[in-house]
N, C-alpha and C positions, 0 to 999 in steps of 0.2 A: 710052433709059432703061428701056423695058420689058423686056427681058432681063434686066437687072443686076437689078431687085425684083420682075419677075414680077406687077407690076400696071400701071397707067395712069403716064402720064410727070408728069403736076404731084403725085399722092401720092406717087410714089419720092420725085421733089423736098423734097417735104415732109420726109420720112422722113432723108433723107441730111441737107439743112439742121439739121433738129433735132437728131439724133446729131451733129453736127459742131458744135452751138453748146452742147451739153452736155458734149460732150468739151472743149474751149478753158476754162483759168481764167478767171473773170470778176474783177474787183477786188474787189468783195463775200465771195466764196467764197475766195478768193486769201488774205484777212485775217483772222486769229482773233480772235474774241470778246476781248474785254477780260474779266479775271477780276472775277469778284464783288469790294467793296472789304467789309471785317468792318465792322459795325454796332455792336458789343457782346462783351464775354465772358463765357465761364463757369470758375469752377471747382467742380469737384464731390468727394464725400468720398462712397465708396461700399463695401459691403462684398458680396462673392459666395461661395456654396456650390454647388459644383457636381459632379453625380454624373449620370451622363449627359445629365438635366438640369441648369437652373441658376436660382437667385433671387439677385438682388439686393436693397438696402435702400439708402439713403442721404439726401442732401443736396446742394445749391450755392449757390452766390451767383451770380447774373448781375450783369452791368455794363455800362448800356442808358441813353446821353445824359445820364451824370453823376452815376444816380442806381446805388444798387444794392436786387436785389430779391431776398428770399430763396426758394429751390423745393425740393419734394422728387420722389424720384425712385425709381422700383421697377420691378421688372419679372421677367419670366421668359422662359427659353431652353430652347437645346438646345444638346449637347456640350458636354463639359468634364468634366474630374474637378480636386477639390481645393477651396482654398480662400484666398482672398485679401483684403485690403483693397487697393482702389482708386483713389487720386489721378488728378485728368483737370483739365486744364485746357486752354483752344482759342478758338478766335474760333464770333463770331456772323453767320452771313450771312442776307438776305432776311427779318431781323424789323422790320416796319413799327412796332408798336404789343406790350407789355410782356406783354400775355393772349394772342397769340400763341406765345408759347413754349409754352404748355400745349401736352397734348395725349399723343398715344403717337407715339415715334418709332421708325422702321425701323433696322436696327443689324445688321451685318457688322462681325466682326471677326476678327483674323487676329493674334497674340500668344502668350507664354508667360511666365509667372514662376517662377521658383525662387528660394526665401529673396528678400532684397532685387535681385537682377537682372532684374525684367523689368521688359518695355517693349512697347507696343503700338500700336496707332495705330485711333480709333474716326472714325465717319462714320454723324452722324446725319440722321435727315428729318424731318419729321412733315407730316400733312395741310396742313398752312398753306404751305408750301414752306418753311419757318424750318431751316438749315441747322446743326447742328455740326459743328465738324472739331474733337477732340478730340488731345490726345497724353495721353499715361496712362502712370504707373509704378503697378507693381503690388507687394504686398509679399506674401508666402506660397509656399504652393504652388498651383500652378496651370500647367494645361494647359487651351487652352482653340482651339475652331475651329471656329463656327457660327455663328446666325443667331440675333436677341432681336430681341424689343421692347420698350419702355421707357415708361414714364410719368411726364411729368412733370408736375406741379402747384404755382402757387403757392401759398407760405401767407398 
């Protein structure tokens, strides 16, 4: 074995074992994660200005174990030019408790609206790990492909 690793015969061993029990699927690895199950929803009512930067303004209603709770929502970006109102509505994942949605959430998104045709698809975060998956129609003009963040607050 010293040949083949060029050290002592029980470390090759080691070495060879271990890459060869890394390489083989285990059952665990083999299996993918079950997906988050939604908690809650939101729909939001939001308006954007956007010229190389961007601000938004707005509203939603969450929907969290039967009850619903109203938030607002604002925030500022980068890219885009134009101008739109915003319809989103999506599920809610990993919110334990109702003050957990606050917070500023991280925000990529990839979209475009002209007159009434656009469509876009948003994916939020925030420090809590509290998750959005948003789908969003957009009415205006608007081009838009960059990076926000968001704030949301209840009232």
């Amino acid at each position: 074995m010293q040949g083949l690793c060029g050290i002592g015969g029980k470390a090759c061993q080691a070495i060879v074992i271990i890459g060869m029990a890394a390489a083989m699927p285990s059952e665990v690895s083999a299996q993918a994660a079950p997906a988050p199950r939604p908690v809650g929803r939101v729909s939001i009512d939001q308006a954007q200005l956007a010229f190389i930067g961007s601000a938004a303004v707005g509203g939603g209603t969450l929907s969290f174990r039967g009850r619903s709770y109203r938030f607002t929502i604002n925030g500022l970006g980068v890219g885009g030019i134009g101008a739109s109102k915003i319809k989103a509505t999506g599920d809610v994942y990993q919110l334990a408790r109702v003050s957990d949605l606050e917070g500023v959430y991280g925000q990529v998104r990839l979209g475009w609206a002209l007159a009434n045709q656009g469509d876009g698809r948003l994916w939020l975060q925030n420090d809590k790990g509290v998750v959005l998956r948003l789908r969003t129609k957009r009415e205006g003009l608007m081009l838009a492909a960059g990076a926000d963040a968001v704030r949301i607050q209840l009232r």
